[in-house]
C-alpha positions in Angstrom: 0.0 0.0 0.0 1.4 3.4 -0.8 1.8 6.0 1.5 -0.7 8.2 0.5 -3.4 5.5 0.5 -2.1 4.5 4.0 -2.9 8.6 5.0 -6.1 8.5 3.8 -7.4 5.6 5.1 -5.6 6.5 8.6 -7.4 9.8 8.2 -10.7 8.7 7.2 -10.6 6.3 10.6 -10.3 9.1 12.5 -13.5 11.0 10.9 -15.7 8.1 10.7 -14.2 6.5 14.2 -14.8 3.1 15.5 -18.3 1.9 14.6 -20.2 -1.6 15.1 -21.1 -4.3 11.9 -24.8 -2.9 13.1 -24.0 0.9 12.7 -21.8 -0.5 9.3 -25.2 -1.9 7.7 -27.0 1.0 8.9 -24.7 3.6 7.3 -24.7 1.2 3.9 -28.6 1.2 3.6 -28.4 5.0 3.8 -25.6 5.5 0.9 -27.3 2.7 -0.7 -30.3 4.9 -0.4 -28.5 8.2 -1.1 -26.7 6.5 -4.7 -30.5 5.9 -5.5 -31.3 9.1 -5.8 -33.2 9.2 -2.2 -32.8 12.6 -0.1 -31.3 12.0 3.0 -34.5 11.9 5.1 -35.8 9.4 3.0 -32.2 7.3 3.1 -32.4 7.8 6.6 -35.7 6.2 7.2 -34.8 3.5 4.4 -31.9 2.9 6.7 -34.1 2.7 10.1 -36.8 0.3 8.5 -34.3 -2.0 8.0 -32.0 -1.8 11.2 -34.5 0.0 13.5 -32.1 -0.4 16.5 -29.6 2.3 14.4 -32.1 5.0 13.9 -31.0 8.2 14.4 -32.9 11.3 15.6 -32.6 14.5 13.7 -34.6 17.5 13.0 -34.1 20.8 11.2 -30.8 21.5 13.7 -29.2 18.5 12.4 -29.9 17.3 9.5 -27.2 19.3 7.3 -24.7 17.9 9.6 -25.7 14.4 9.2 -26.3 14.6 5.4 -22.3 16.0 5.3 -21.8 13.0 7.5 -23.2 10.5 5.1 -21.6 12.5 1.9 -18.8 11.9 3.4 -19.5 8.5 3.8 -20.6 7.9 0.2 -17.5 9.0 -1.0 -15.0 7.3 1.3 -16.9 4.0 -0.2 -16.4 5.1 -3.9 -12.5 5.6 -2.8 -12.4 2.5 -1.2 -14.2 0.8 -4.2 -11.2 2.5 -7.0 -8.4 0.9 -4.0 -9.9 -2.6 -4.6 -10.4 -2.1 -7.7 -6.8 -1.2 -8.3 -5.7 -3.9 -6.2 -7.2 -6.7 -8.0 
């Protein structure tokens, strides 16, 4: 692994942090969601239908955070997707 690939991933563990398989699924069904074309409120209750025990509570204070949250999110998987992909 390169060493910039190294910095990013070590970089991107530090903005996503530690986070359960259950909290993993739950953030896929939401970029899932999201890559559909869903808004994030409706990604977010796609997401909590499926792993109810995940849900998260937001409102109007919150939700721009948590949508740059999960954009975040959406992109880290299309980087890690192009490092597999470049692997193989």
């Amino acid at each position: 692994m390169d060493k910039l690939t190294k910095a990013y991933l070590e970089r991107a563990a530090e903005i996503i942090g530690e986070r359960s398989s259950d909290e993993i699924a739950h953030d896929n069904a939401v970029v899932e969601a999201l890559n559909q074309g869903c808004s994030i409120q409706d990604a977010l209750a796609v997401a909590a239908a499926r792993y109810p025990s995940e849900k998260l509570k937001w409102d109007a204070t919150n939700i721009n955070e948590i949508a740059a949250h999960y954009d975040y999110i959406k992109e880290h998987t299309s980087i890690l997707e192009k490092i597999r992909n470049r692997n193989n």
